[in-house]
N, C-alpha and C positions, 0 to 999 in steps of 0.2 A: 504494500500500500504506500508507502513511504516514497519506495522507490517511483512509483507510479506518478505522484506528485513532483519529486526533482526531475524527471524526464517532463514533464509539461513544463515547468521553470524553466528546464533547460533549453528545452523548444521554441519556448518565446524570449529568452535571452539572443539564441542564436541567431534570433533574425533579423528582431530589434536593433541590437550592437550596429549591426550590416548596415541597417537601414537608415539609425541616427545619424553614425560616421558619413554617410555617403550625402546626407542630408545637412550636416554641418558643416560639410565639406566644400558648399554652394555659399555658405553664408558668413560674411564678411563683416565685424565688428567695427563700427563706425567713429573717427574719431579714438582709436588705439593706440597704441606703441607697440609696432612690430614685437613678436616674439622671437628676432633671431636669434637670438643664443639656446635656445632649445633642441634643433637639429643636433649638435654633438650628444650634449645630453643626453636624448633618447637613445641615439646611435648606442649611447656605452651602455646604458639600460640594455639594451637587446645587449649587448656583449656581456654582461653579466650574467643575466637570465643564459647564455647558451653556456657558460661555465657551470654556473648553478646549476642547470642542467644533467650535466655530465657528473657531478660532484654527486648529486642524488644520486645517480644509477650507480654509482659507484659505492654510494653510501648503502642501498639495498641490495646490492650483491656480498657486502661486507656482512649481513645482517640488521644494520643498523636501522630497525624502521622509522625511531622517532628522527634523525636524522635527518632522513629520505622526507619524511610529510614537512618538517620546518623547511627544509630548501624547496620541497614543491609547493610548498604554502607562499613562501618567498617569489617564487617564480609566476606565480599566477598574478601578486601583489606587483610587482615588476612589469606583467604586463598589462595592467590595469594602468599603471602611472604611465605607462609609456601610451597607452589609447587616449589618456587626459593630454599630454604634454602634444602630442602629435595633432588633435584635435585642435588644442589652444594655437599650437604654429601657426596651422594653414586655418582659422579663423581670422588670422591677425597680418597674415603677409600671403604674399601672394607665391603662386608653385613656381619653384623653379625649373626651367625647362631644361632637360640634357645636351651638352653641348657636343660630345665626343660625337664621331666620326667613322664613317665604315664599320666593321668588321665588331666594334668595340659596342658601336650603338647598339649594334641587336642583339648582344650579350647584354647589355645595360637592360634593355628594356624586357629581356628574356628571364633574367634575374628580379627585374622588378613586378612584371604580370606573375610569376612564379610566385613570387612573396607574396603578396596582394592577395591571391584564388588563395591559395594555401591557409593565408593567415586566417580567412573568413570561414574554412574546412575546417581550423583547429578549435573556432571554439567551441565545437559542442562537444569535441574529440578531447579535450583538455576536460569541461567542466561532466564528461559522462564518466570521464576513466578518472577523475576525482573522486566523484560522487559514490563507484564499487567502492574504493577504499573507504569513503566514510562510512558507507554502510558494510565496512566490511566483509565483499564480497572480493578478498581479494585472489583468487582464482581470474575471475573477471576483470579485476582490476590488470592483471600483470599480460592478459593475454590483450587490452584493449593499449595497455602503454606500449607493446611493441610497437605499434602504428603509431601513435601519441607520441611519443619521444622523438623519432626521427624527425616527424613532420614539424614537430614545435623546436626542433635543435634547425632544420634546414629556415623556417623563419625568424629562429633570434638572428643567425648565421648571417642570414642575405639581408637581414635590414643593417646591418654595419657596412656588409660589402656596398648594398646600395649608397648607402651613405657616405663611402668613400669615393666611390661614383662619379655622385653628384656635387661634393660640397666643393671642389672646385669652381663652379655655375653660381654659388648662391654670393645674390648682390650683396656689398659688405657695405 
């Protein structure tokens, strides 16, 4: 029953998030001060989250579950700050467009459509394969993190790489 209930939560988190972002993402805060200094920021948030990351898996291979949940509890808190701070950026300045050239472009923007699908895949893949473990279904849990880990290690991963990217482009 329980369970029943956080998969409906889950279900309308995961669409919601999609649909806010995509919707604040149109909307321009009048009268502001650019949020440029947030790009690094974030970037190093996703760099920690993909350490943290790695550091759990490593912490529940060791045994260690309390460990394993403070760094996945971390990580999820990690990307909640970085969907705030990312949000606030691009409310407050405008996107900057990729400057690079040939061959590099379409690894750019192949690396960044990739992030992007993916990152909107992970959330219900993050808060489902959560949720086993809190309800202690961890059978369930360890068989939905194989999937869950890669896909949220290849998006902490590619929002630095993008971020390196681009932060050459962005107006200083």
């Amino acid at each position: 029953m329980k369970e029943k209930r956080f998969n409906k939560l889950i279900t309308v988190v995961s669409v919601v998030i999609p649909v806010v972002v995509a919707l604040l993402f149109g909307v321009k805060l009048p009268n502001v001060e650019p949020l440029s200094f947030l790009p690094p920021i974030y970037a190093t948030t996703n760099g920690i989250t993909a350490v943290l990351l790695v550091l759990a898996v490593v912490a529940i291979k060791k045994g260690n579950q309390r460990l394993h949940q403070q760094l996945m509890s971390t990580c999820i808190a990690l990307s909640v700050l970085f969907l705030v701070m990312y949000i606030g950026y691009h409310m407050t300045s405008e996107s900057t467009p990729y400057g690079g050239e040939g061959a590099i472009r379409y690894f750019y923007f192949f690396i960044l459509i990739s992030h992007i699908l993916l990152s909107i895949v992970l959330i219900p893949l993050v808060l489902r394969t959560y949720a086993k473990a809190y309800l202690k279904d961890f059978e369930a849990h360890r068989k939905m993190a194989k999937y869950t880990f890669p896909l949220w290690l290849y998006v902490a991963v590619t929002g630095v790489v993008v971020y390196i990217m681009i932060s050459p482009y962005y107006a200083h």
